[in-house]
Structures are given as C-alpha cells and as structure tokens.
C-alpha positions in Angstrom: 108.1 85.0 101.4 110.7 87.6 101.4 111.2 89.8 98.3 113.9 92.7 98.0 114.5 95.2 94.8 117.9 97.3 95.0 120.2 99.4 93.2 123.5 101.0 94.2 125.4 103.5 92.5 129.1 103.1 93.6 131.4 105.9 94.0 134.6 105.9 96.3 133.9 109.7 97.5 130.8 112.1 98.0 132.8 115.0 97.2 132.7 116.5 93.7 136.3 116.9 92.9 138.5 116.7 89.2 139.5 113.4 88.2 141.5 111.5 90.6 143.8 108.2 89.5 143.9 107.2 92.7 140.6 107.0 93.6 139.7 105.1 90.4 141.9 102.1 91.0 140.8 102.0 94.4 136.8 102.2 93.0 138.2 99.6 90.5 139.5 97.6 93.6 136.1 97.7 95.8 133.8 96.9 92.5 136.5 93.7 92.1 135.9 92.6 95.6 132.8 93.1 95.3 131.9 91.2 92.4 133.9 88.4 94.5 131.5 88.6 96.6 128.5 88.3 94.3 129.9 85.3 93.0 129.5 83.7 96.9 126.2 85.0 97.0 123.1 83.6 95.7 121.8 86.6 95.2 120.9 88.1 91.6 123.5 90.9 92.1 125.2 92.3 89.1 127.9 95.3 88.9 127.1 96.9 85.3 129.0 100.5 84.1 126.2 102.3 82.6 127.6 105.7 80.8 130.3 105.6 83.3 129.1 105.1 86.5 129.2 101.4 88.4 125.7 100.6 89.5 124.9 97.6 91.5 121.4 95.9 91.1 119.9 92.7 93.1 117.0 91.4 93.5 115.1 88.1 94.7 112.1 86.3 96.2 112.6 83.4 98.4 110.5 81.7 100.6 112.7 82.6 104.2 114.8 85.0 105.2 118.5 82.7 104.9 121.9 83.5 103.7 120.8 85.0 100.8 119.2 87.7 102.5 122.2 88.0 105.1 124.0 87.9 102.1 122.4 91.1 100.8 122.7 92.9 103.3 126.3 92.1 104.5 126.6 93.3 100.6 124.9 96.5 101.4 127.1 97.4 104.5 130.5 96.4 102.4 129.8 99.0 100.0 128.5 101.5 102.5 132.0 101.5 103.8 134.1 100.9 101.4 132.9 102.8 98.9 131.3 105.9 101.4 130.3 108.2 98.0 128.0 105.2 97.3 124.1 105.7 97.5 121.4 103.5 96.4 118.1 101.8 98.0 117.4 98.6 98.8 113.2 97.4 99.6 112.9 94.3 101.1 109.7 92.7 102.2 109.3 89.9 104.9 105.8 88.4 105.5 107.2 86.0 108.0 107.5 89.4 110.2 105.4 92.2 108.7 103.0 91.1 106.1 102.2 94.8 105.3 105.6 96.8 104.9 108.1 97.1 103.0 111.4 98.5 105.0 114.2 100.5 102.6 117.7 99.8 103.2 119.4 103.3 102.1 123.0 103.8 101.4 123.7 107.4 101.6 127.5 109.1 103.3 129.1 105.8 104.1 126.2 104.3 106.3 123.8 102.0 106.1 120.2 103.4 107.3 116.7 101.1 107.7 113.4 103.7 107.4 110.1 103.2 107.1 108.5 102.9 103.8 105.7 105.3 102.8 105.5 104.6 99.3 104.2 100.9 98.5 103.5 100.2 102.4 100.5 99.3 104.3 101.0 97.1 100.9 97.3 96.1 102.0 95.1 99.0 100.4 98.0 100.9 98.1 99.2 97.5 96.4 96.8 94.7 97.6 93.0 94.1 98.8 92.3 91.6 101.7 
C-alpha cells in the first residue's frame, strides 16, 4: 500500500512585500494551471482559498505506487517552481519499499526536498505493534 497526506500553501514569492497586481494574476495563473492539472490526476487534490491564501491539499491510499503517485509528485515539483514562495509537506508511505517510514516531501524556497521522518516513523512502536 502506499498512503500520502499533504498540504501546500501557494504563494508566487517568499518575500514579504505590499500588494503587488502583478504577482496576483500571475498566482492566479499557476493555481489555474494547476487545477488543470488536478483534473488529469487521480489524485484527491483540491485548491481551496481559505481567508485569503490558496492552499492545496491531496491525499490517497492505493495499493502501488502508479501514476497517481508520479502524479503527486510531478504536482509537488510544478508548484515548487512555479510558485517558489510556496511551502507545504507532503508524507507519503510505501510498504512495497519501507514498511516502517514515512518520507516528507517539503516544499520550502522553490525546491522540492525528501527528509527523513521523525515524527510517525519507525511507524512500528510510535503508530503500530508487530
């Protein structure tokens, strides 16, 4: 099985700056390609404006890693550099690899990172008994 659990606040700069029209229709740009995007997918991805700000949030449990998981992530590098003030997390668990971690997916400065998870893994004695 392979289970992920992400959100994504999208912003078009990491700088904290006055209003900018130009930014915003190019923020409004990347969230429309993006939601192009999520309709390809078959991922449970949804761009929602929540007092202002444009969070993405997906999850899903399948039983392989497939296109919906390279989906995901493809989704995950778009944003990071397209929209580089973005930030979010992404978990994503695959027992066909690791049975006992989780690996986080962080957007932070326009990249894409993978880390090691400290906070739900060895799942097997913080989440689990075997």
């Amino acid at each position: 099985m392979v289970e992920y659990y992400g959100w994504v606040n999208i912003s078009g700069s990491y700088k904290v700056e006055e209003e900018n029209l130009d930014e915003d229709l190019q923020l409004r740009k990347i969230i429309k390609d993006l939601n192009n995007k999520i309709l390809e997918m078959k991922s449970r991805a949804q761009v929602q404006f929540i007092n202002g700000a444009a969070i993405l949030r997906c999850e899903g449990y399948t039983n392989h890693w497939g296109k919906e998981i390279d989906d995901v992530l493809e989704m995950w590098e778009f944003i990071a550099k397209t929209a580089i003030g973005s930030y979010g997390i992404l978990y994503l668990r695959n027992d066909e690899t690791d049975i006992y971690n989780f690996t986080i997916y962080r957007i932070a400065k326009g990249k894409v990172e993978q880390l090691i998870d400290s906070m739900l893994s060895p799942t097997n004695s913080i989440i689990e008994e075997y």
